[in-house]
N, CA, C and O of each residue as an XYZ file, in Angstrom:
788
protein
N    -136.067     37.731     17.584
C    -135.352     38.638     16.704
C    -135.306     40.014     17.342
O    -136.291     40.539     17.861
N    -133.642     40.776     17.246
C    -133.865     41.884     17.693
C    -134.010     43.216     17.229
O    -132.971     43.854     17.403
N    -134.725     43.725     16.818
C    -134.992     45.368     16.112
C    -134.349     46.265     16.645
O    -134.328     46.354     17.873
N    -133.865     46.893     16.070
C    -132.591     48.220     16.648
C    -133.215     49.576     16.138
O    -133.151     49.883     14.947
N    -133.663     50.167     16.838
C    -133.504     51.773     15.925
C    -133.137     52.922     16.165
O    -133.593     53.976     15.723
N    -131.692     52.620     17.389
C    -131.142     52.978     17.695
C    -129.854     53.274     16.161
O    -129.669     52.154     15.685
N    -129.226     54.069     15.556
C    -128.281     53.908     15.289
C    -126.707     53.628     15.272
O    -125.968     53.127     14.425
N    -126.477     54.186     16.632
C    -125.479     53.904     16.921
C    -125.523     52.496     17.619
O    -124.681     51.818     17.030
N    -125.925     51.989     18.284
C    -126.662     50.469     19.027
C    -126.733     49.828     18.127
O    -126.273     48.704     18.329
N    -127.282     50.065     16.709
C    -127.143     49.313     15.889
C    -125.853     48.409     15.115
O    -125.813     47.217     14.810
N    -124.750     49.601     14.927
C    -123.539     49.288     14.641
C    -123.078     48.370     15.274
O    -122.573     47.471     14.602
N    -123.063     48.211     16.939
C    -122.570     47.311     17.617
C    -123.320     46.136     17.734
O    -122.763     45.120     18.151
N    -124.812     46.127     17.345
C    -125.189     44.552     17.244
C    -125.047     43.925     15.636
O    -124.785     42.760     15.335
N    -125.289     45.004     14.771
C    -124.578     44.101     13.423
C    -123.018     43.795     13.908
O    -122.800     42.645     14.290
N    -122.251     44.455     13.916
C    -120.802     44.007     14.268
C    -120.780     42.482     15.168
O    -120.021     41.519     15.053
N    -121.839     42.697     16.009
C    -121.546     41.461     16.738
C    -122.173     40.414     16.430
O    -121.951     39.368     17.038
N    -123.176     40.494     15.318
C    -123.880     39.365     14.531
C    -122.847     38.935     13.603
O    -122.494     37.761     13.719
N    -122.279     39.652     12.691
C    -120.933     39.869     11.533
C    -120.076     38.682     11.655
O    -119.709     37.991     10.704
N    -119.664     38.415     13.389
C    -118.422     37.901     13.746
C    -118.717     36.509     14.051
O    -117.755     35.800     14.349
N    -120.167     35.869     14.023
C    -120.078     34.762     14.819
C    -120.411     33.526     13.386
O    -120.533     33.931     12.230
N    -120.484     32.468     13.651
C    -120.467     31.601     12.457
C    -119.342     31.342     11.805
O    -119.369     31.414     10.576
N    -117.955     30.939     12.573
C    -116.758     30.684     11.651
C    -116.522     29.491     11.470
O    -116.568     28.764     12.462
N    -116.214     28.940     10.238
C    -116.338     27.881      9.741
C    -114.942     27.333      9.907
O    -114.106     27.920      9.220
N    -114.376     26.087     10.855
C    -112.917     26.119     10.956
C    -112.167     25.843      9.879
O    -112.790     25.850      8.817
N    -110.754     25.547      9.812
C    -110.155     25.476      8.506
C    -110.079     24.335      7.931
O    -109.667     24.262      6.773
N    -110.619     22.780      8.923
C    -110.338     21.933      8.584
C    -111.739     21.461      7.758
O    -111.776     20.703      6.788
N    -112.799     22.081      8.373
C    -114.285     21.680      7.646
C    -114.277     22.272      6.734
O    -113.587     23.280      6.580
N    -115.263     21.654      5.663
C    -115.577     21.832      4.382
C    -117.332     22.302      4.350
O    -118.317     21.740      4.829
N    -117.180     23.575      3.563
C    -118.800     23.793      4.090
C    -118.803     24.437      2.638
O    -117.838     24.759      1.945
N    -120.241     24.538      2.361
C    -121.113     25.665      1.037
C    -120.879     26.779      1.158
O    -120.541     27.633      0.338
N    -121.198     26.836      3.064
C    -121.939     28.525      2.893
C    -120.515     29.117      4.127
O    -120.271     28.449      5.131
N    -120.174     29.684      3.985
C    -119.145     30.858      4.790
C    -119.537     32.198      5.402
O    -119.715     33.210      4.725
N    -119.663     32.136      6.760
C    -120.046     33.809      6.984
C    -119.015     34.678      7.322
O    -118.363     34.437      8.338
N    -118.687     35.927      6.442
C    -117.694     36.308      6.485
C    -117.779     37.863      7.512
O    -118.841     38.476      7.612
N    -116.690     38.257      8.103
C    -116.447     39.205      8.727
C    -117.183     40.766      7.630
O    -116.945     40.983      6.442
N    -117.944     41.470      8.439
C    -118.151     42.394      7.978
C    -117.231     44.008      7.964
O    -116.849     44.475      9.037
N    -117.068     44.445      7.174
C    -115.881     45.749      7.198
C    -116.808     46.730      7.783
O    -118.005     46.522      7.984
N    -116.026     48.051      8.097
C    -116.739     49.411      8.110
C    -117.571     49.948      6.610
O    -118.515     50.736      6.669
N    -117.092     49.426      5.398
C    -117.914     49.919      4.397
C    -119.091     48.961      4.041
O    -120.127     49.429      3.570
N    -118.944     47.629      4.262
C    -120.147     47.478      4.568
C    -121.517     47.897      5.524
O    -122.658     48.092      5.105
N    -120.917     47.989      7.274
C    -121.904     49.073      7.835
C    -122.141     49.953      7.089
O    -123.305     49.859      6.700
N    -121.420     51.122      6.507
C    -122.188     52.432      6.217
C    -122.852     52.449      5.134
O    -123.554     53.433      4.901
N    -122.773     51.029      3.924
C    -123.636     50.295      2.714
C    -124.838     50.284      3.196
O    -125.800     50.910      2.750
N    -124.809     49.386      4.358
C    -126.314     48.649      4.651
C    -127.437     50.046      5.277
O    -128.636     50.231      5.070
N    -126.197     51.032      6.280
C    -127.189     52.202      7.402
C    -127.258     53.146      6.065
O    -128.284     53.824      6.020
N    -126.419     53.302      5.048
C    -126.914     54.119      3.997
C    -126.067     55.503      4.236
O    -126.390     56.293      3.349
N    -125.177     56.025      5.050
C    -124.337     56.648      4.868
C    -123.639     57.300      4.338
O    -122.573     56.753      4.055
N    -123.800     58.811      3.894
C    -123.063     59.305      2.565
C    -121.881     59.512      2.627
O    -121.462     60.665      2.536
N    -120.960     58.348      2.813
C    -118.990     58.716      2.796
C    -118.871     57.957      2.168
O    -119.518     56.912      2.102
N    -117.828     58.384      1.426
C    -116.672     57.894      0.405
C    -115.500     58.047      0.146
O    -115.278     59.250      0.009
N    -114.142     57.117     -0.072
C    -113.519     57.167     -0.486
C    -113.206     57.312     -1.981
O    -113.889     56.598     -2.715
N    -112.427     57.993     -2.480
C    -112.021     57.763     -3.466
C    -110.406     57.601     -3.781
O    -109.864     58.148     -2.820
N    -109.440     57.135     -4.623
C    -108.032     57.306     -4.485
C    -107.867     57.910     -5.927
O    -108.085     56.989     -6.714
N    -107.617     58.894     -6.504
C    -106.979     59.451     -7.805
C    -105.814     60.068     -8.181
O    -105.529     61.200     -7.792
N    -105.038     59.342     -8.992
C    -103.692     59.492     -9.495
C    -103.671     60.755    -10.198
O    -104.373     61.160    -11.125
N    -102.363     61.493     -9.326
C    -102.238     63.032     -9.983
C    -100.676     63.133     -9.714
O    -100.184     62.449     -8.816
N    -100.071     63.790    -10.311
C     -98.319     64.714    -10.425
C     -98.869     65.429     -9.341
O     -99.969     65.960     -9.191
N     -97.700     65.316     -8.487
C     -97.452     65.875     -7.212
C     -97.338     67.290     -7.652
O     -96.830     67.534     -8.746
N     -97.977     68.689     -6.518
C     -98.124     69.821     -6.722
C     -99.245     70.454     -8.170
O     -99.245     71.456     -8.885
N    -100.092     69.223     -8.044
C    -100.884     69.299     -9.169
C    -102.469     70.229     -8.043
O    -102.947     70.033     -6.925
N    -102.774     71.317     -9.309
C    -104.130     71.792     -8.321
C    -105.077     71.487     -8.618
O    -105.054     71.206     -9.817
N    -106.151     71.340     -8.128
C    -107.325     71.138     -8.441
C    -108.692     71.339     -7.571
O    -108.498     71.677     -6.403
N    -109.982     71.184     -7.963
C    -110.965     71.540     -7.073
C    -111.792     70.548     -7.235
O    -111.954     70.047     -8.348
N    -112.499     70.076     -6.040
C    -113.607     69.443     -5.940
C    -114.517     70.089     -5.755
O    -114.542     70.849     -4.787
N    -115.529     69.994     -6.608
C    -116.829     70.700     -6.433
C    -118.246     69.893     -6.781
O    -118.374     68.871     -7.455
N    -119.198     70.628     -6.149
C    -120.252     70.241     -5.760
C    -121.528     71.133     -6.896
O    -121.795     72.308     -6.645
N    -122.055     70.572     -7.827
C    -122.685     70.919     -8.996
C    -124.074     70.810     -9.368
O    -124.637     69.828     -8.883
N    -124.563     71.331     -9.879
C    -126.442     71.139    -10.355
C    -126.462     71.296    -11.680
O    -125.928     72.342    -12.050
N    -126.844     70.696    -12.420
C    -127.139     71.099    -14.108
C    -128.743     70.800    -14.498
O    -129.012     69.680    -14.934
N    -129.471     71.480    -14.393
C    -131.102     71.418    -14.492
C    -131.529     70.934    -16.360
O    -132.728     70.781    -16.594
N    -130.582     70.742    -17.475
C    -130.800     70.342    -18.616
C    -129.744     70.364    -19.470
O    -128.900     71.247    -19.312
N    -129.657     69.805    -20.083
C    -128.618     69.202    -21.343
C    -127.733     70.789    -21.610
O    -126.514     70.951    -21.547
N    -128.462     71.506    -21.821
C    -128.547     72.532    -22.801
C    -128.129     74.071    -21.711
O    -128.167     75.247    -22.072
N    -127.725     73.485    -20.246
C    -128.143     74.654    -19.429
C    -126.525     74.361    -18.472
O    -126.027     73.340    -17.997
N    -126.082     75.826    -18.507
C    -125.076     75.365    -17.619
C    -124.799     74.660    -16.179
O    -125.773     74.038    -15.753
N    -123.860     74.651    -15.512
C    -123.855     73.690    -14.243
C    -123.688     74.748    -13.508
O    -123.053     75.628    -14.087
N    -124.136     75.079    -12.077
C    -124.588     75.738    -10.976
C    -123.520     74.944     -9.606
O    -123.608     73.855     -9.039
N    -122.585     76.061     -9.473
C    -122.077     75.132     -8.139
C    -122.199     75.515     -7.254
O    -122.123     76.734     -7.101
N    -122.475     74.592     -6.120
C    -123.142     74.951     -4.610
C    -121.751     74.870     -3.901
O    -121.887     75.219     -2.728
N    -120.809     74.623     -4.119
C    -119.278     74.667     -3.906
C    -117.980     74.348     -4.395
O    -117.991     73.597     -5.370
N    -117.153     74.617     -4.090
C    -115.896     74.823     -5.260
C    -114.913     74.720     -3.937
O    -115.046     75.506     -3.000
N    -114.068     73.840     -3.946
C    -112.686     74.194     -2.990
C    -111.410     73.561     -3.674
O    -111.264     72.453     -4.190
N    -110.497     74.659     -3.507
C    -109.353     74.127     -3.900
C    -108.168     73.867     -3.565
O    -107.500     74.821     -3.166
N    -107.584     72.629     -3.614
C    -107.045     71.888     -3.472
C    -105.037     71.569     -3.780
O    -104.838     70.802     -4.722
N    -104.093     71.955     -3.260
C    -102.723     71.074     -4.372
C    -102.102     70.153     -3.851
O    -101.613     70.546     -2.792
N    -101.799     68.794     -4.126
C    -101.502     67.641     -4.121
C    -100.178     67.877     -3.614
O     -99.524     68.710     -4.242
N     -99.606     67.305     -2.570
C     -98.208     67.382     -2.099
C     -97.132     66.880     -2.632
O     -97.185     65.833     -3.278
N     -95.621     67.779     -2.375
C     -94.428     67.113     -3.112
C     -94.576     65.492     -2.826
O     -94.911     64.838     -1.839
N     -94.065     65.082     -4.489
C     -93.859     63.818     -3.980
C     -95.049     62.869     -4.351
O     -94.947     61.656     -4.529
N     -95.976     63.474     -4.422
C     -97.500     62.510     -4.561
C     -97.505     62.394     -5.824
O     -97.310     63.232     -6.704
N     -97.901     60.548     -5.895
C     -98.105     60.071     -7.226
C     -99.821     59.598     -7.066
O    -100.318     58.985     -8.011
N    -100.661     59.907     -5.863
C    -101.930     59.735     -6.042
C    -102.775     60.658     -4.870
O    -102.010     61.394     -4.247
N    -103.967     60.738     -4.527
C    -104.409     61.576     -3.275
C    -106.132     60.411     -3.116
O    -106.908     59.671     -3.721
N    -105.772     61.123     -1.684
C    -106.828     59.627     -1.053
C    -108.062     60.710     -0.760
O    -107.742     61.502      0.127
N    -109.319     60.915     -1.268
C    -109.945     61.947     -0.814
C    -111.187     61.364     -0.173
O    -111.865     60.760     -1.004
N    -111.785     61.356      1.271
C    -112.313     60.999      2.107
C    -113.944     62.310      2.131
O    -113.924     63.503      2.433
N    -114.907     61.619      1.778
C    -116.431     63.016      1.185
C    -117.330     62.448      2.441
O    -117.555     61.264      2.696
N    -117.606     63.155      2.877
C    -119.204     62.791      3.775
C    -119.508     64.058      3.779
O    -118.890     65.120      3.704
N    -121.488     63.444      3.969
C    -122.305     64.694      3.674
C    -123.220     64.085      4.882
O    -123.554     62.919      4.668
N    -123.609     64.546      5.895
C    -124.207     64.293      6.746
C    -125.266     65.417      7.591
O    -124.854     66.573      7.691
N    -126.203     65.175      8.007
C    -127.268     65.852      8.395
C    -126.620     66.700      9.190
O    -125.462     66.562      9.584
N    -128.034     68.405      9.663
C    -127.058     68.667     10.664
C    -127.460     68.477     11.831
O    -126.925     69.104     12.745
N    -128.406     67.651     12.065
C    -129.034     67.218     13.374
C    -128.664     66.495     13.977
O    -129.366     66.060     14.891
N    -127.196     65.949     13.724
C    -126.458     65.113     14.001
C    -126.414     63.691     14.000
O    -125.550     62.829     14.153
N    -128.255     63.758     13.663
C    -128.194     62.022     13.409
C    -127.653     61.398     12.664
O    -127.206     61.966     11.668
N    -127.403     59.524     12.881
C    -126.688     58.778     11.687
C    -127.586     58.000     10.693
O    -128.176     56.920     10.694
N    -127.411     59.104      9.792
C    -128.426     59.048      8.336
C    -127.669     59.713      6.893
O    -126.910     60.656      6.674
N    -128.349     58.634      6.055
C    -127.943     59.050      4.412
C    -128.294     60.090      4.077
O    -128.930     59.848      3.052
N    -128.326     61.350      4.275
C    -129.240     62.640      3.142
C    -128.608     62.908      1.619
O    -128.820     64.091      1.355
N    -128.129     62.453      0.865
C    -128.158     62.846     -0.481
C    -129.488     62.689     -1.106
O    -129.990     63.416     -1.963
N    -130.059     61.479     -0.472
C    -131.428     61.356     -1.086
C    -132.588     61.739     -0.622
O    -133.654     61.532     -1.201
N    -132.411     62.529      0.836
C    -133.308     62.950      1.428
C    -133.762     64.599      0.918
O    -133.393     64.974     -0.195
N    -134.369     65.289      1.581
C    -134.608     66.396      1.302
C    -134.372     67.821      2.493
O    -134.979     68.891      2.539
N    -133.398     67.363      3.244
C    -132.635     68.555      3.507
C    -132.648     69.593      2.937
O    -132.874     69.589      1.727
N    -132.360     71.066      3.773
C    -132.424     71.984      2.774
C    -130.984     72.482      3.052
O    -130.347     73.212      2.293
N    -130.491     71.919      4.415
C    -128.632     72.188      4.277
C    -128.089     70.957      4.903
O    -128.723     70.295      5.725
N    -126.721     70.631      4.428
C    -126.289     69.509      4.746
C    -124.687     70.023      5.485
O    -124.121     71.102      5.313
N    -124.294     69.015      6.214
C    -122.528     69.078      6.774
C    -121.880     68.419      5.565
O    -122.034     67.249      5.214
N    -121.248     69.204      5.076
C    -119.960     68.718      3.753
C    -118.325     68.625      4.325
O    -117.795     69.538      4.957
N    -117.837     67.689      4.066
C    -116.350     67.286      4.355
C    -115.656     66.854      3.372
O    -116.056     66.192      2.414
N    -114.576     67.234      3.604
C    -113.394     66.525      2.479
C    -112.162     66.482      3.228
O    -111.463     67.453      3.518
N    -111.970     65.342      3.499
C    -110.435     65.079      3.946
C    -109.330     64.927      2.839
O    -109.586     64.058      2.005
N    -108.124     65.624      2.671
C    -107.042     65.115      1.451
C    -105.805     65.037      2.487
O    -105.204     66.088      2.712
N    -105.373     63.797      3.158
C    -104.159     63.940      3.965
C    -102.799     64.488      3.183
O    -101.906     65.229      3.594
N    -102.924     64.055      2.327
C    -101.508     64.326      0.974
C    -101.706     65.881      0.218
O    -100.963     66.336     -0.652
N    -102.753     66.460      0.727
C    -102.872     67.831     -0.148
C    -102.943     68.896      0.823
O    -103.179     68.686      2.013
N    -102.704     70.240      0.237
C    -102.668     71.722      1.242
C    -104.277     72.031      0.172
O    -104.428     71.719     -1.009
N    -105.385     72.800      1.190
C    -105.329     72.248      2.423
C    -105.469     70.755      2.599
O    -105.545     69.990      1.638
N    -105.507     70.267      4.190
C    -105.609     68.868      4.059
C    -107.157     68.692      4.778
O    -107.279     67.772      5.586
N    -108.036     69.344      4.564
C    -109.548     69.240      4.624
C    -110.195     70.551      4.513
O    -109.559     71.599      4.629
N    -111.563     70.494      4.271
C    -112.757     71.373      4.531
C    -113.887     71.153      4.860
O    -114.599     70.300      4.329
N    -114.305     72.084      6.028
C    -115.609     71.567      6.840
C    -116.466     72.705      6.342
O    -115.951     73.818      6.235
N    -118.230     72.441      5.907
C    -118.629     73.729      5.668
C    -120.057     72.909      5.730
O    -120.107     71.679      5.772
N    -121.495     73.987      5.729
C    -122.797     74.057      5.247
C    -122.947     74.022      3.842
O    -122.335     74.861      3.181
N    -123.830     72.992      3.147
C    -123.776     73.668      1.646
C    -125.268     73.647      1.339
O    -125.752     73.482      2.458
N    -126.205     73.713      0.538
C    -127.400     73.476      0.005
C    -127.509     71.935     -0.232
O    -126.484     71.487     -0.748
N    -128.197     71.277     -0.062
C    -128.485     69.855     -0.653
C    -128.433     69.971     -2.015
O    -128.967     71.022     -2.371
N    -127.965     69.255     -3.006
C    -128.506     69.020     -4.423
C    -129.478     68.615     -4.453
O    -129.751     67.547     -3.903
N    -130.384     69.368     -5.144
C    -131.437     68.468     -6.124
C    -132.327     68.440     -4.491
O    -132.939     67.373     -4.539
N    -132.606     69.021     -3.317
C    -133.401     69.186     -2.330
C    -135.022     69.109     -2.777
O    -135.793     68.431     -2.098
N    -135.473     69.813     -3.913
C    -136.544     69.880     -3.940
C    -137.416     68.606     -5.043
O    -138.417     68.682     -5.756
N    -136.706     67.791     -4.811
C    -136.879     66.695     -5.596
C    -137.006     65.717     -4.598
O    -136.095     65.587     -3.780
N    -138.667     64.548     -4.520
C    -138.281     63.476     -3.388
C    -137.112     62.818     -3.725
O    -136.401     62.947     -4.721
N    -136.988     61.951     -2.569
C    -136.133     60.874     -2.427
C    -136.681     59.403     -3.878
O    -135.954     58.966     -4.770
N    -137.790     59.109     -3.650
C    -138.046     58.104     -4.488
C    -138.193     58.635     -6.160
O    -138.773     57.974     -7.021
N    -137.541     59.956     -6.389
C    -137.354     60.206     -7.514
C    -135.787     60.831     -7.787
O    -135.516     61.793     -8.507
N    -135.036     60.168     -7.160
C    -133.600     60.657     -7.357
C    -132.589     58.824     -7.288
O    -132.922     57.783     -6.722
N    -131.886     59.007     -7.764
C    -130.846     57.422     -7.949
C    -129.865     58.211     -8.026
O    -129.621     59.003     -8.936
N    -128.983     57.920     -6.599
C    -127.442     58.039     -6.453
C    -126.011     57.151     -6.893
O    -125.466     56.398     -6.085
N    -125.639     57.303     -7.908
C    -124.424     56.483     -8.104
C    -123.200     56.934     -7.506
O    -122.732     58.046     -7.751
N    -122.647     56.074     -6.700
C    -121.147     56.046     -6.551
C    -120.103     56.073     -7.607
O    -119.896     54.863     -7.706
N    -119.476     56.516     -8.281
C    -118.501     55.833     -9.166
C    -117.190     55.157     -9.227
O    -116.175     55.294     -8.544
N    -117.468     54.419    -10.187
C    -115.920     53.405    -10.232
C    -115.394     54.169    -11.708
O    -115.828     55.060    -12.439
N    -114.590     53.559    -11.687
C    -113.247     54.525    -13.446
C    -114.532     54.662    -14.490
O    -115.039     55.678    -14.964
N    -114.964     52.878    -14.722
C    -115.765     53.201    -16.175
C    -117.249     54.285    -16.074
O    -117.626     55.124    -16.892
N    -117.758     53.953    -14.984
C    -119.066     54.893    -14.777
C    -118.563     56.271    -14.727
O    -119.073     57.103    -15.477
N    -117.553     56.628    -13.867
C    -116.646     58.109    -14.016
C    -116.604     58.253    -15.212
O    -117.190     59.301    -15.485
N    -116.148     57.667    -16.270
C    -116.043     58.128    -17.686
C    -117.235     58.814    -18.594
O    -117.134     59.604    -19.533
N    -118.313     58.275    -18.024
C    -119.520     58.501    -18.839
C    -120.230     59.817    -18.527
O    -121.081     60.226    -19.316
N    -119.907     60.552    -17.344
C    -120.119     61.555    -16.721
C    -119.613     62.736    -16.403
O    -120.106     63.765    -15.942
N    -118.410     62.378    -16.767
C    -117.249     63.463    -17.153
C    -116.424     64.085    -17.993
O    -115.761     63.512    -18.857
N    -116.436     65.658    -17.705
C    -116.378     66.743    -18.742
C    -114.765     66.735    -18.620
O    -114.086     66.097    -17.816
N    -114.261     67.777    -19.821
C    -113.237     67.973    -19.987
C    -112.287     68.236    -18.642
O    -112.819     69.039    -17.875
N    -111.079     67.765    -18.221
C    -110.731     68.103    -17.118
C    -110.907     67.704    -15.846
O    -110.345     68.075    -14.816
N    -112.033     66.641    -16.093
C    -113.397     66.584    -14.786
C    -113.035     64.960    -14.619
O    -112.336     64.335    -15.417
N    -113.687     64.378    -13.355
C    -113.377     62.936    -12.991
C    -114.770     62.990    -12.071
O    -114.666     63.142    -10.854
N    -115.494     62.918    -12.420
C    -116.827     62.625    -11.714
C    -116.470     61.417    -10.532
O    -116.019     60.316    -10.850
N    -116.736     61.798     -9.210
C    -116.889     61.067     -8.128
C    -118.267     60.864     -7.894
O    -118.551     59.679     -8.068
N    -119.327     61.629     -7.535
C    -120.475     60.653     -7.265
C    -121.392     61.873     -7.856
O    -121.296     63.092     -7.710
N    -122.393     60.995     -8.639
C    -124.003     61.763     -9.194
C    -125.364     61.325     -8.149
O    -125.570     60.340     -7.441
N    -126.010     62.345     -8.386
C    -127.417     61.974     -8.079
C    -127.938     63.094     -9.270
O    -127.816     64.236     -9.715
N    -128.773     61.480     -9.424
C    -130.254     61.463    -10.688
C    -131.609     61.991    -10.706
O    -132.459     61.412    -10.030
N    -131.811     62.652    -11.150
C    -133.845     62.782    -10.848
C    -134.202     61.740    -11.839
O    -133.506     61.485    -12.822
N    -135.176     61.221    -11.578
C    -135.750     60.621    -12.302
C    -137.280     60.168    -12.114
O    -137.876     61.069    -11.524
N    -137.928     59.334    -12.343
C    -139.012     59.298    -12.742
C    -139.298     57.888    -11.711
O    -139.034     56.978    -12.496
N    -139.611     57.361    -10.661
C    -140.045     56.620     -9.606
C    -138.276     55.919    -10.041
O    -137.994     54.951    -10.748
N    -137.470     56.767     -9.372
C    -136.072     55.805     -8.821
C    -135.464     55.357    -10.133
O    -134.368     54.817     -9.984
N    -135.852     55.434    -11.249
C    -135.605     54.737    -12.571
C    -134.730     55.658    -13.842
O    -135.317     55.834    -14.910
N    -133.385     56.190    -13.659
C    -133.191     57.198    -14.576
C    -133.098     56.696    -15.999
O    -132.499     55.641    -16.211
N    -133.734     57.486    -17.149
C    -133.409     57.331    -18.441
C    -131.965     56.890    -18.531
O    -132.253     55.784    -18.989
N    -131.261     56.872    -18.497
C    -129.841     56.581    -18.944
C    -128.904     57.668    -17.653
O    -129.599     58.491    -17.057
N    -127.393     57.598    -17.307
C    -126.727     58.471    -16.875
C    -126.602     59.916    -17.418
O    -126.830     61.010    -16.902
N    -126.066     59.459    -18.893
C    -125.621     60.498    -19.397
C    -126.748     61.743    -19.830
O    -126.521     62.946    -19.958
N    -128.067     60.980    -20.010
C    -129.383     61.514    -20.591
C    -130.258     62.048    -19.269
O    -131.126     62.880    -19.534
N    -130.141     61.727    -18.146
C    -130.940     62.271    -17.208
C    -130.567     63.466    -16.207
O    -129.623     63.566    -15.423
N    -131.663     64.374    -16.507
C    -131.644     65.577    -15.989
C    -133.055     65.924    -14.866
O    -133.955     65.090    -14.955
N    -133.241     66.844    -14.051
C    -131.657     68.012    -13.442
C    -131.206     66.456    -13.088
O    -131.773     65.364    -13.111
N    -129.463     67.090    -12.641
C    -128.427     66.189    -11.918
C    -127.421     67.196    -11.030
O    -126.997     68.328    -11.266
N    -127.233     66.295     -9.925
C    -125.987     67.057     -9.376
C    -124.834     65.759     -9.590
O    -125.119     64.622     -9.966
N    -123.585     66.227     -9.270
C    -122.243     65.943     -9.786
C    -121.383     66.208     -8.218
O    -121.373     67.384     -7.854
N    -120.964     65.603     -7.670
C    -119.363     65.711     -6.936
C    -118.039     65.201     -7.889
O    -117.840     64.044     -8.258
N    -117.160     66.438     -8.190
C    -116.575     66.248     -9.333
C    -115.137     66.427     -8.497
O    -115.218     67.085     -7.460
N    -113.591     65.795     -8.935
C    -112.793     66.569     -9.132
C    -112.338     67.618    -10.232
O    -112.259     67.051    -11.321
N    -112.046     68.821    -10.292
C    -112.134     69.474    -11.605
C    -110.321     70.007    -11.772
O    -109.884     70.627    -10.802
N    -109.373     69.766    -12.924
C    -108.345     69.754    -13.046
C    -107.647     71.149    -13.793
O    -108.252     71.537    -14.793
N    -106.606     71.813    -13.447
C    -106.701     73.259    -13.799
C    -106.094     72.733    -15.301
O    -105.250     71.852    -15.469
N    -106.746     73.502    -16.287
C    -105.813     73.440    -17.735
C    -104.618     73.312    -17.902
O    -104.152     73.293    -19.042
């Protein structure tokens, strides 16, 4: 068996484990090993990028921002704000997020404890059509085995989002990896799109 801890070395021997085991078309089998994508690599190495695709009226503005809310009862704190307008013509915008160390290694930090991270946003369909910057980590002074990061899909977006707002991805504090509920667990940070009135 071979151990990698190389990261980049790694990519290329999962990829090349991924591909072998094809079952032809004429055999009949249980088990199928299927081709692995790029979002599976950055699933398994833990990788903080994401896609998201959200339907908006073309020349529509808006901001994605980057948020802290320390209690129910306490306002939200943003560690960044950029804004954004959707191009003639657009009936949706494809927005592309990674948050990556700045040591350049290939590693997850949302859950780590960084005290600054590399923030990106690609919008090919919007002015501007990206932003590169330093921001504070969310929720930094909190371990890792006490924070739970959700990705969101529509219905989990719903449960997390404020007026105007479309929640793209949370991280949780919580209590050994385990949050009380979404909506109930605090501090939290938020990667939000936020929509002008």
């Amino acid at each position: 068996m071979r151990i990698c801890f190389n990261p980049v070395a790694c990519l290329g021997l999962i990829v090349a484990l991924g591909t072998t085991g094809v079952v032809n078309a004429d055999e009949t089998s249980r088990l199928e090993r299927l081709p692995l994508t790029a979002d599976d690599i950055s699933s398994v190495i833990g990788l903080n990028i994401y896609k998201f695709r959200i339907a908006m009226d073309s020349r529509t503005e808006f901001q994605i921002a980057v948020s802290v809310q320390n209690a129910a009862d306490a306002k939200s704190r943003f560690l960044n704000r950029q804004t954004f307008t959707s191009d003639e013509g657009t009936k949706a915008v494809d927005l592309l997020l990674s948050f990556l160390p700045r040591d350049d290694t290939v590693r997850g930090v949302l859950l780590s404890q960084d005290e600054e991270i590399e923030y990106r946003v690609r919008c090919s369909r919007c002015y501007p059509s990206g932003i590169t910057t330093i921001i504070s980590l969310p929720l930094s002074e909190i371990p890792g085995t006490q924070k739970t990061l959700i990705p969101m899909t529509a219905d989990r977006s719903e449960k997390l989002s404020g007026e105007h707002e479309t929640c793209l991805i949370a991280i949780l504090a919580s209590e050994a990896g385990n949050p009380v509920s979404m909506q109930n667990s605090y501090p939290r940070a938020k990667i939000s799109v936020i929509f002008s009135d």
